[in-house]
N, C-alpha and C positions, 0 to 999 in steps of 0.2 A: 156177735153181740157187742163187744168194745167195740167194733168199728161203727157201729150204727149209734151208739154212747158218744162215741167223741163227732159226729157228725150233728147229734140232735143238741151237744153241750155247742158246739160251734157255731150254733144255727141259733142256739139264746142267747149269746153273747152278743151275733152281730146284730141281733131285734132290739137287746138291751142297750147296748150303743145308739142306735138308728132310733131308742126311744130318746134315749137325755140328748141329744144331738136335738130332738125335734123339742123337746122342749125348751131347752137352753136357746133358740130359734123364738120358741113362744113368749119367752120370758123380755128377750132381746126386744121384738116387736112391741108388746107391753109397754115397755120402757121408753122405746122412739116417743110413742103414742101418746104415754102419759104426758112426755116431752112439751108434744105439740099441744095438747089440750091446756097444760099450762099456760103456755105463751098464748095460745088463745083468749085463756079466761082473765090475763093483764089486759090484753088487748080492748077485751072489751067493760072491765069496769071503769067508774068513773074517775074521770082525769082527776078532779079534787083526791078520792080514795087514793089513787096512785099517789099520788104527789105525798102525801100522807106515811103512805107506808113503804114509800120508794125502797130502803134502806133493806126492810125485810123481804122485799120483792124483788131488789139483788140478789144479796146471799140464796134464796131458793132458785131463782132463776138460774144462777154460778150453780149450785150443786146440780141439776136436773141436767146442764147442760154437759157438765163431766160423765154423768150417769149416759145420759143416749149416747156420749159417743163412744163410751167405753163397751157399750152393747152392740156397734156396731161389728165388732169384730166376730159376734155369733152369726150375722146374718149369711146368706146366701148372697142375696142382690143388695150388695152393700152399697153401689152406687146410687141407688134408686132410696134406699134411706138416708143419705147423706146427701141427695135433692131435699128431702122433705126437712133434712135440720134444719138444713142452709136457709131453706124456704121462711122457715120460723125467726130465724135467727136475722133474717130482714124485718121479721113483722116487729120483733124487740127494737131492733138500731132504732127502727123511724123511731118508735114510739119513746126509747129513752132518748133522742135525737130532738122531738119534739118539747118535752118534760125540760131539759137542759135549757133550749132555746126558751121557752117562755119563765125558767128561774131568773135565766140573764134577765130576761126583761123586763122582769120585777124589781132585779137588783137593780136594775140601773134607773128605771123610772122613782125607786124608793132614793137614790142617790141624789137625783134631780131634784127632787123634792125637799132636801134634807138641807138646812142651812148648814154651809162650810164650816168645819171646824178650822177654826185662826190660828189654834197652836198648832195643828197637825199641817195647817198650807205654812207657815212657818219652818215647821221641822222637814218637809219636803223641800223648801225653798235653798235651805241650808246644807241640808245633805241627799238632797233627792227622790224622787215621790216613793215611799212607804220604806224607807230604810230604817229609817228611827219613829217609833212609836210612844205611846207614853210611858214606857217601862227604861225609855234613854237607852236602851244596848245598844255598846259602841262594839259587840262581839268583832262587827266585820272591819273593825278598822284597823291596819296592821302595821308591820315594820316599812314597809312599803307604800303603802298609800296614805298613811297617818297628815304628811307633809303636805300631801294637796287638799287632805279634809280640810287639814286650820286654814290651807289658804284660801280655798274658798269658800270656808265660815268669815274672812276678815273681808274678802271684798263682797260678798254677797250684804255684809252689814255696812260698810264702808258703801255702797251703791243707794243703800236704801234707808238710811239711821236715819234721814229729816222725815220720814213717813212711817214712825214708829209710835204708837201710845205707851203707857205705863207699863201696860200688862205684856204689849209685847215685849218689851225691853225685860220684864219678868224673866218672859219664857227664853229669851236669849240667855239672859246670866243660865240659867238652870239646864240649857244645852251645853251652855261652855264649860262650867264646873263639870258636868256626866264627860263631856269630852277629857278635858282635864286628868280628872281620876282615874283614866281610863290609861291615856295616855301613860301612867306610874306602869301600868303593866304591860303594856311595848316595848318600855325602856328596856325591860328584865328580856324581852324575847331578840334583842338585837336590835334596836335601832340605832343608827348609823351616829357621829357627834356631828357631822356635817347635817344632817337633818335635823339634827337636835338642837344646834345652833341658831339653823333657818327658822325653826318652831319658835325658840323664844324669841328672833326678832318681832316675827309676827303677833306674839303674846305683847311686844315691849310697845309695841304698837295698837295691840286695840286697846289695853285696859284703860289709859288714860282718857281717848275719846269716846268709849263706852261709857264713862264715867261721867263724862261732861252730855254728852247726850242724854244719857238717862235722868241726871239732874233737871236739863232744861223741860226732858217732857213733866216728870212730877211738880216743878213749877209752873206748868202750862195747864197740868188738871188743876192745878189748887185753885189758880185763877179764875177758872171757869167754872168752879166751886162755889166760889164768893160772888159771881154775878149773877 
């Protein structure tokens, strides 16, 4: 009688196993499936919607994506669902692939369109295209590079001061002071006296013909003020 007991208790175990095995299987496919029908139902709503709620069709996209793969470890033919993520997982690239490509091309037709900002091709001119914006952070300028900033602040002005109006000459003072200011806190991190030397020549240098420039252009608006 025990042995027919632990033969009929052995025989529930291995049904009750071979059951959550087979559902933990169900659960897993489920999961692929809902996977796929997600990226489906991106796929085919509308490009405006998408564009819209990209951000939120991220983040779900990322989670479902951890989710199938982490199921794929219940399956059996795990090669054969890890075709069909892959599968999916192309239909997403194109489509955020596409979504990307036509933002660029928004931005840059919006760009096109867009009259030059003077002070910003200025402060590119001086320090390089988007380094310095209208906030002046001179964060990236340091004990080491400090010395070619000013120098090519003085000839980049030195090349180009007879083709300068009022306002530019503005926004130059108000580069060099943010420069300036900046420069008091390099000093403290190690800058060199042999650098520091070469900086005030190049200081001893522009202020006086910034000064004379800048004069001749606001005598040039007055002028043309009066006629």
């Amino acid at each position: 009688m025990k042995k027919i007991n632990l033969i009929l208790g052995s025989a529930l175990i291995a049904v009750t196993l071979v059951s959550c095995k087979s559902e933990s299987e169900q659960q897993a496919e489920k999961t692929v499936g809902a996977y796929e029908k997600y990226v489906d139902s991106v796929i085919n709503v509308a490009v405006a919607d998408a564009k819209a709620n990209w951000e939120s069709i991220e983040v779900a996209y990322n989670q479902k994506t951890a989710e199938a793969e982490a199921a794929l470890a219940e399956l059996k033919d795990k090669a054969a669902a890890e075709a069909r993520l892959e599968k999916s997982k192309a239909k997403y690239a194109d489509l955020k692939s596409k979504l990307e490509a036509e933002a660029q091309a928004a931005k840059e037709a919006q760009a096109a369109s867009t009259p030059p900002n003077k002070k910003q091709l200025l402060r590119d001119a001086y320090f390089g295209a988007g380094k310095i914006g209208e906030d002046m952070n001179f964060s990236w300028v340091n004990k080491d590079n400090i010395l070619k900033v000013y120098n090519d602040f003085y000839n980049e002005f030195d090349k180009n001061k007879d083709t300068y109006s009022r306002e530019d000459f503005d926004e130059i003072k108000a580069m060099y002071e943010a420069l300036d200011a900046h420069k008091n806190t390099v000093e403290k991190e190690g800058l060199t006296s042999k650098d520091n030397r070469k900086i005030a020549e190049l200081k001893f240098k522009f202020a006086p013909k910034f000064k004379w420039e800048r004069m001749g252009a606001k005598a040039e608006e007055n002028q043309k003020a009066k006629e």
